[in-house]
N, C-alpha and C positions, 0 to 999 in steps of 0.2 A: 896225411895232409892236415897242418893245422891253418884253421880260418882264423882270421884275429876280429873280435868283437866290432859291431859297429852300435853306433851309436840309435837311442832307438828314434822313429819320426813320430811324432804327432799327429795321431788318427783323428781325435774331434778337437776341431781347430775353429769349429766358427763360433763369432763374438755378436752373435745374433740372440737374444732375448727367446723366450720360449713362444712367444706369438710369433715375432718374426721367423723364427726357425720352423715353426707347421708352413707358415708360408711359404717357407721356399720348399720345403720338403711338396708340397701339393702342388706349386706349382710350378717347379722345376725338373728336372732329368726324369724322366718315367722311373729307374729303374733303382732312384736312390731312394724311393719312398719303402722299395721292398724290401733294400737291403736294410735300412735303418728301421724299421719297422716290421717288416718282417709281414706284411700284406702290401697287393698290389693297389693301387689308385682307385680302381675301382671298387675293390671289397671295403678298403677304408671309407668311400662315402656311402656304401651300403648298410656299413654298422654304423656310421651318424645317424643317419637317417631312420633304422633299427632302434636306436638308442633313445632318438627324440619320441618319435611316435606312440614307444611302447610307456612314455614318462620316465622310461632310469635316468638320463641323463638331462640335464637342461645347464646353460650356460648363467654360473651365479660367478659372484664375486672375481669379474674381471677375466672367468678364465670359460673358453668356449670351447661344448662340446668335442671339436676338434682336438684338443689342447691338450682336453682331460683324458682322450678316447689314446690322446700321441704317449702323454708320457704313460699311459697304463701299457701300451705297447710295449714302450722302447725297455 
């Protein structure tokens, strides 16, 4: 059996800026924060929250905790 090639589809497709993109990553679909991220909703705002308190992270030049904690993720 030969398959014939298909053509590939574009997986990250959104033209959403990296603030915009946590946003919707947090506050959309429960289940695409995990896949994309690879932690659930919850644990993600538990290491915010980890992160602030303990002073590692603070939100400077425009870009917030969130932001810094998404792309160290992804």
């Amino acid at each position: 059996v030969f398959l014939t090639p298909t053509a590939p589809i574009p997986y990250h497709t959104s033209i959403l800026t990296s603030e915009g993109w946590m946003l919707e990553l947090l506050n959309g679909h429960p289940n695409r924060i995990r896949t994309c991220l690879g932690v659930n909703h919850d644990i993600f705002n538990q290491l915010v929250c980890a992160l602030r308190n303990h002073g590692v992270l603070d939100s400077r030049r425009r870009i917030s905790v969130e932001e810094q904690l998404g792309i160290f993720l992804y």
